[in-house]
C-alpha positions in Angstrom: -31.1 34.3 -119.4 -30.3 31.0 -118.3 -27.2 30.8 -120.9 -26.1 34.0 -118.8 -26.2 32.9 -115.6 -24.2 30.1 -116.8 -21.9 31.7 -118.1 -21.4 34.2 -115.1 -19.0 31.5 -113.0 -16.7 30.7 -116.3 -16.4 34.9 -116.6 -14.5 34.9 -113.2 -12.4 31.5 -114.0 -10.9 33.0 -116.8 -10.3 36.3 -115.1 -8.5 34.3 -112.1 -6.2 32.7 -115.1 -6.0 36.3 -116.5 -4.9 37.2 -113.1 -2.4 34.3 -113.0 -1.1 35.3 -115.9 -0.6 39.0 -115.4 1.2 37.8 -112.0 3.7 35.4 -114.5 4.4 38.2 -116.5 4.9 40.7 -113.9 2.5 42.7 -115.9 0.2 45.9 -115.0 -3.3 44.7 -116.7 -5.4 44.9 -112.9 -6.4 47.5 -110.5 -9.0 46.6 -107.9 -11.1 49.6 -108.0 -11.1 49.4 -111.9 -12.0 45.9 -111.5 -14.9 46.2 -109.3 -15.9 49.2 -110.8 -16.0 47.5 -114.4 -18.2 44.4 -112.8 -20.2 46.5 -111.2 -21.5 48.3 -114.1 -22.4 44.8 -115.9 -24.1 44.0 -112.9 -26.2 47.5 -113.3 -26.6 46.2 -116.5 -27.8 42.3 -116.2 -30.3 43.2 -113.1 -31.8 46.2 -114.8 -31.9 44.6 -118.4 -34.2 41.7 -117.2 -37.0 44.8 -117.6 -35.0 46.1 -120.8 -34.5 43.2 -122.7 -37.9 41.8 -121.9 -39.0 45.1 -124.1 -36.6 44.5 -127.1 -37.8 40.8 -127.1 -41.3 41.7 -127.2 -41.2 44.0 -129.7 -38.9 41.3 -131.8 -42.0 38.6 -130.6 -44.8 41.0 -132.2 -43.0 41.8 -135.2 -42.5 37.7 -136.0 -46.2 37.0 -135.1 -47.9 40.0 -137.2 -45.8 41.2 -139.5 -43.5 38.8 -140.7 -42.5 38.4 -145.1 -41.6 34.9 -145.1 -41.6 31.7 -142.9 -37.9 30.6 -142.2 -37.4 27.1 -141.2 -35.3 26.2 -138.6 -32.3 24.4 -140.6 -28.6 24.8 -140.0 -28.5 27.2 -143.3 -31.2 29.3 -142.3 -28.9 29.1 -138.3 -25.7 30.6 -140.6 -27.7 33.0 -142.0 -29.7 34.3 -139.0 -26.2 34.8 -137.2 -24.6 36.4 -140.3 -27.3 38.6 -140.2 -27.1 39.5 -136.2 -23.4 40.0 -136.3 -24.1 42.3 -139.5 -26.8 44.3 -137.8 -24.7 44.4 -135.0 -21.8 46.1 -136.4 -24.3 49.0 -137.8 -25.6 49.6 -134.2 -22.1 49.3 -132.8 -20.8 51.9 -135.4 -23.6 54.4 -134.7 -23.4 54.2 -131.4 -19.8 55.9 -131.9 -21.2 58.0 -134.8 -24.1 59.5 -132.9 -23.8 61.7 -130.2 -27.4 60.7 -128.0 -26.5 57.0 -128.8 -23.1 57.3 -127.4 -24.3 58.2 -124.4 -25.7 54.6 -124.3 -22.3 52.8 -125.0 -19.7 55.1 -123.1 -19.8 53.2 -120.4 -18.2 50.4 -121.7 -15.3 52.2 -123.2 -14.5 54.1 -119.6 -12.0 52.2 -118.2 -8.6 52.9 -118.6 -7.6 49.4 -118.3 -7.9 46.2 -120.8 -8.6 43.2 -119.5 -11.3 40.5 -119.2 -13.5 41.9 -116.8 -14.2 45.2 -119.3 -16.0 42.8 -121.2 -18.5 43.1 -118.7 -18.5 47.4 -118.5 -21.8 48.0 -119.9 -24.4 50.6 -119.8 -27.5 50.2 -118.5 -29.4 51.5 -121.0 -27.5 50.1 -124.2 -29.9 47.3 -125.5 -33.2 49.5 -125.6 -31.0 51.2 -129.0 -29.6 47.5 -130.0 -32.7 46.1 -129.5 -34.2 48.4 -132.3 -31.6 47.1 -135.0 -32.3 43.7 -134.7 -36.1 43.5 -135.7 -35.8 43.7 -139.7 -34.8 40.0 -138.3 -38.1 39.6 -137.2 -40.2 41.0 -140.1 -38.4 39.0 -142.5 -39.2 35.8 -140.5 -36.4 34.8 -137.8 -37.6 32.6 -135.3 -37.6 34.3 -131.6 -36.2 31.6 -130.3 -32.9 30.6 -132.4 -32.6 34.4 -132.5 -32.4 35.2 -129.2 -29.6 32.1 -128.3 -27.7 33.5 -131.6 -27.7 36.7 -130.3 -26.4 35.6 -126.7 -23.6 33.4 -128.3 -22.6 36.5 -130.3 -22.4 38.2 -127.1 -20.6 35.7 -125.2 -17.8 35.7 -127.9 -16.9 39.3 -127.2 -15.8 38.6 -123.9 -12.3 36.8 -124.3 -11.8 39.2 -127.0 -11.2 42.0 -124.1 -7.2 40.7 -123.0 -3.5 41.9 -123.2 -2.6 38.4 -122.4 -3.2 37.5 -126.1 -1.2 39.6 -128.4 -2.0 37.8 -132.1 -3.8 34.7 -133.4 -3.1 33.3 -136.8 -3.1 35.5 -139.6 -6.8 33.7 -141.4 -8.1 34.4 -137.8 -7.3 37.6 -137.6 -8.3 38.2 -141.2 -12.2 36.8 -140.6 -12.7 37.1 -136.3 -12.6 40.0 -134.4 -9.8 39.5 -132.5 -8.1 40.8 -128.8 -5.7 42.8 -131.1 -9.0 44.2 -133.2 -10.7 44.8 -130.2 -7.7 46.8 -128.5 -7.8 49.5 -131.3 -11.5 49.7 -130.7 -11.2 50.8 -127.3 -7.9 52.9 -127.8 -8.2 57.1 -127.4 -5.4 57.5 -129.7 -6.9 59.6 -132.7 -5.6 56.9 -135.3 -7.9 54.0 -133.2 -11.3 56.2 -132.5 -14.4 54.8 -134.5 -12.8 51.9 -135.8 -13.4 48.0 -135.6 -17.0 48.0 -134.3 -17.2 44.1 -135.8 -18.7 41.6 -132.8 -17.4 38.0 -134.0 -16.7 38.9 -137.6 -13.6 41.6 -138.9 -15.4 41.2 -142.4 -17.7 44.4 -142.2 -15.1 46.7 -140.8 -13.1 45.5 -143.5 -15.9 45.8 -146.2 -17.1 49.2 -145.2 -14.3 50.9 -144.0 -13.5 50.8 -140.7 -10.8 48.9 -140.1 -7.7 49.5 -138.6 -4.8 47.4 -137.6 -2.9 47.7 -134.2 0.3 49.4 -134.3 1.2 52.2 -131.4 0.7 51.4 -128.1 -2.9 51.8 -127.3 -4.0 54.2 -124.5 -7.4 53.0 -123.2 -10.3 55.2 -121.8 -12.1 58.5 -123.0 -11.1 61.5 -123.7 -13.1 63.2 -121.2 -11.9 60.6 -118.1 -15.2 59.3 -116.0 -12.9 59.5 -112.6 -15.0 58.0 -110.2 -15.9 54.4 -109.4 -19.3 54.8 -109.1 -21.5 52.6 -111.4 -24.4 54.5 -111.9 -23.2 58.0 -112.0 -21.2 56.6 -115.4 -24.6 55.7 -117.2 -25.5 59.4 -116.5 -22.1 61.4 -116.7 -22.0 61.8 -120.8 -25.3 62.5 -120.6 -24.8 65.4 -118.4 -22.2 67.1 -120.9 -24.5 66.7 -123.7 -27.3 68.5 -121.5 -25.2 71.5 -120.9 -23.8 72.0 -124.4 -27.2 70.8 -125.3 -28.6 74.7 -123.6 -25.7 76.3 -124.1 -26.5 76.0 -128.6 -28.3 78.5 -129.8 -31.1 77.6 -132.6 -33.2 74.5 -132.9 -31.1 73.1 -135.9 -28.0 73.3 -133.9 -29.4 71.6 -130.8 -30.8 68.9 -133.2 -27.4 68.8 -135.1 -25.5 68.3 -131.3 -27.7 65.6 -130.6 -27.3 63.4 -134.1 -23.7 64.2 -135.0 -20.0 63.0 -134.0 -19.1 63.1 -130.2 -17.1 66.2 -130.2 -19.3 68.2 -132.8 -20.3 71.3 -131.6 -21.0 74.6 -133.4 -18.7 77.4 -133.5 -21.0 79.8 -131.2 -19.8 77.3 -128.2 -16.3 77.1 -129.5 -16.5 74.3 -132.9 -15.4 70.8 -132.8 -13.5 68.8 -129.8 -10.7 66.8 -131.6 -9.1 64.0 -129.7 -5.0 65.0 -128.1 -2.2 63.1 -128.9 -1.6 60.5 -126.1 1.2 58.3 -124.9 1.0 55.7 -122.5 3.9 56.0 -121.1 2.4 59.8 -119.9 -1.1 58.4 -119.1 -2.1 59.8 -115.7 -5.4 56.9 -114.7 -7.9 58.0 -112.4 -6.8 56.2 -108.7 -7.7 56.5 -104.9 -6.0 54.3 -102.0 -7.8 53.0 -99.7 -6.6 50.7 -97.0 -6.1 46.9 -96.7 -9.2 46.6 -94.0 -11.5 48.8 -96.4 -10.3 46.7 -99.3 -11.1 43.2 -97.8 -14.2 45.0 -96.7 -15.8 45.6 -100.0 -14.2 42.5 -101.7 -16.0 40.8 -99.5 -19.5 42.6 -100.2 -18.6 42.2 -103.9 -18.7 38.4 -103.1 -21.9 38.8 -101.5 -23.4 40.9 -104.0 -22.1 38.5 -107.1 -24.2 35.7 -105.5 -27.3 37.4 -104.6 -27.3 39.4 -108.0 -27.0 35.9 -109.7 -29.8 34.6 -107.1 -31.9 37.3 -108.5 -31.3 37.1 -112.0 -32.2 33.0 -111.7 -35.6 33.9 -109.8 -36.6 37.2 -111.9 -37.4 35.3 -115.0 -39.7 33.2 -113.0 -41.3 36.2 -111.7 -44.9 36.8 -112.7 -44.3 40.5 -112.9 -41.1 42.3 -113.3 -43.3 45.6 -111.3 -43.9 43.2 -108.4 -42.3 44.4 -105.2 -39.4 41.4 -104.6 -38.1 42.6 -108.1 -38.4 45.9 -107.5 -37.7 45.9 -104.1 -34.2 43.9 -104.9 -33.1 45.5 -108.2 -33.2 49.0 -106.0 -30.8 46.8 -103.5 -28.4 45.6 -105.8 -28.1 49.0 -107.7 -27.6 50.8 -104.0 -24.9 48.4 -103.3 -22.7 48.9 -106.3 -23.2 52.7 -106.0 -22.7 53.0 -102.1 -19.1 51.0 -102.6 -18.2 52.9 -105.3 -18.6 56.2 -103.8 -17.1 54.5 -100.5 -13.9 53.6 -103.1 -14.0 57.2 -104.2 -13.6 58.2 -100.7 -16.7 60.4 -100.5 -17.8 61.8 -97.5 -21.5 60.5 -98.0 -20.0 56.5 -98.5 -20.4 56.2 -94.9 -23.7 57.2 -94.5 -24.8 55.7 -97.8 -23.4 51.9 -97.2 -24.9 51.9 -93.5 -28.3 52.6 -94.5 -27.8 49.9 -97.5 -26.8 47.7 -94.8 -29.8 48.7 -92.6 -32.1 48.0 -95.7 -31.2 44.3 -96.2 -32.8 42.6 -93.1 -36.1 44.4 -93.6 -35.8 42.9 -97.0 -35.1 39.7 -96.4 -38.3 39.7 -93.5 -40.3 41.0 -96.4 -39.6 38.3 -99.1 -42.2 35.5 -97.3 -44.8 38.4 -97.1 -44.3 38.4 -100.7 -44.4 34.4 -101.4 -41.0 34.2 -102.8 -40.6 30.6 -101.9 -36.6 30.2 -101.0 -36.8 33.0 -98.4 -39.0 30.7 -95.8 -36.1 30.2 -93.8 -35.4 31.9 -90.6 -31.5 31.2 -91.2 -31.4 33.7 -94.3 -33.1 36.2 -92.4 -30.9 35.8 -89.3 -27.7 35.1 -91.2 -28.0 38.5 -93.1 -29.2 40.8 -90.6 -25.8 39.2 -88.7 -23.5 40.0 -91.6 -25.4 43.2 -92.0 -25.1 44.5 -88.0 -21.4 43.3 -88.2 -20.4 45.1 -91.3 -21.7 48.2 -89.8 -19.6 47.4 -86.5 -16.5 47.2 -88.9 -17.1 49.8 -91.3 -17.6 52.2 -87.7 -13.8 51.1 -86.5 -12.6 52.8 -89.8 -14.8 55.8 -89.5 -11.6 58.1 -89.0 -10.0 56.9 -92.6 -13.8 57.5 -94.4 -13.6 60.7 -93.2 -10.6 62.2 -94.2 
């Protein structure tokens, strides 16, 4: 967790040089509501994962304790191997996650944006690492060590972030041979038919290469689903695929079927509901992105909440491990804060008639929060100027979102 957090601050210096660069290059690799809307979901995804990942962990913990074959030592052979391993298993859950329909639902998210740049890397679904967590523990029972595990796994992670760039179009060919790459990684999130299902690798190419699944970027890739999210709201994205599968899901008829549906390719269906969904041709220079305007004054308006909301949601993420229960009301309390937050200025960047209503009472929540935090002996809040510094920012955010009533309401 603390490797996280540390990392959070160097994610948004390399997207300001991303920026830079894009602005150099005259290029078109940033949209605001895209942006926001991509960091939002990875903040959906780090608050509620402290609960999620402590599960996945535990389960790895257990396994180690009880049921382990052999006792690994910690050496720097057993290090290469234990990583090996993780990026292996990692490119099995990665593939099956695009090979199955109920585990795409928990890896969608990241592949909704119709953009490529550095801050998809942190799209991600809520839900993803209770199935990735599952992979990992033939880890444990063979005798992996928690501990070097879970930092190996974490520094596999943290590689895949640069990896998510149109600023870097090729590194040298024996790179691109072993690593996965920003031109690897491009394909993988492409909706042309020639670039679905392929590169799932994390740091290494070798197992898409070794099983199968490689493919090497040549058209211009068109980036997003083929069924577009369009909306910027975080948490309605964890839930929209899911939706889909639900109706096809009762409109098959016959218990094999509905199993079938459920275990199969994204786009299998039966031929009672009309057969299988094959991906359309696309062309970039056609693509038609999901987009809303909003004005200058609403833009500054939730940049700056996004501000806000980056530094409390790191705030929280520092304090939950210290936490003596992740069901104890400050959690709780704050996780249902921060997820309110990036929903209410999603929806109020969708232009939704309920974004008013929905970001006033969020704004009406925080003070009552922050009074309640000494109630509940979390130590940092015993100071009157947090309380009366955000119930201020809170009472004049409402005064400024009610002078652009008139443009929410359209």
């Amino acid at each position: 967790m603390n490797i996280m957090i540390f990392a959070i601050p160097v994610f948004f210096i390399l997207i300001g040089v991303e920026l830079l660069i894009e602005r150099k290059h005259q290029a078109n690799w940033y949209r605001l509501n895209d942006a926001m809307s991509n960091i939002s979901c990875g903040i959906s995804q780090q608050v509620s994962g402290v609960f999620m990942k402590s599960i996945g962990l535990l389960a790895y913990v257990l396994l180690y304790e009880n049921f382990r074959l052999l006792d690994i030592p910690n050496t720097w052979w057993s290090y290469l191997l234990l990583f090996l391993g993780i990026d292996c298993l990692y490119y099995f859950f990665h593939r099956y996650c695009h090979e199955i329909n109920i585990f795409w639902g928990t890896h969608v998210v990241h592949h909704q944006s119709e953009d490529y740049n550095l801050s998809v890397a942190l799209r991600q679904s809520a839900f993803q690492s209770l199935i990735s967590s599952v992979f990992y523990l033939p880890l444990a029972i063979l005798g992996f060590d928690p501990i070097p595990f879970l930092l190996l796994n974490t520094l596999q992670t943290l590689y895949q972030f640069w990896i998510h760039t149109e600023a870097i179009r090729k590194m040298p060919s024996w790179f691109e041979f072993v690593f996965n790459t920003p031109s690897h990684h491009r394909v993988h999130h492409g909706r042309n038919p020639e670039y679905i299902d392929k590169n799932h690798g994390g740091t290494l190419i070798l197992f898409d290469r070794i099983f199968g699944t490689f493919q090497e970027e040549k058209a211009p890739v068109v980036y997003g689903v083929t069924k577009p999210l369009s909306t910027w709201n975080p948490i309605w994205a964890n839930f929209d695929y899911y939706k889909t599968l639900w109706q096809e899901f009762m409109l098959v008829k016959g218990l094999g079927n509905k199993f079938r549906l459920l275990i199969e390719k994204p786009g299998w269906r039966p031929a009672s509901i009309g057969g299988p969904l094959f991906p359309p041709a696309v062309d970039r220079q056609k693509q038609e992105k999901y987009q809303t305007q909003i004005s200058p004054a609403l833009g500054s308006y939730s940049f700056l909440q996004y501000i806000i909301l980056l530094g409390a949601t790191t705030i929280f993420l520092a304090s939950a491990g210290k936490t003596d229960s992740l069901l104890s009301a400050p959690y709780l309390v704050g996780l249902l804060l921060i997820l309110w937050t990036v929903a209410a200025l999603g929806i109020l960047a969708d232009h939704r008639k309920i974004a008013l209503s929905l970001e006033i009472g969020r704004l009406l929540a925080i003070p009552f929060y922050l009074y309640l935090l000494p109630m509940w002996g979390v130590q940092f809040a015993y100071s009157t100027a947090l309380i009366v510094g955000g119930s201020s920012l809170s009472i004049l955010s409402i005064g400024f979102l009610l002078s652009l009533k008139k443009e929410l309401n359209r």
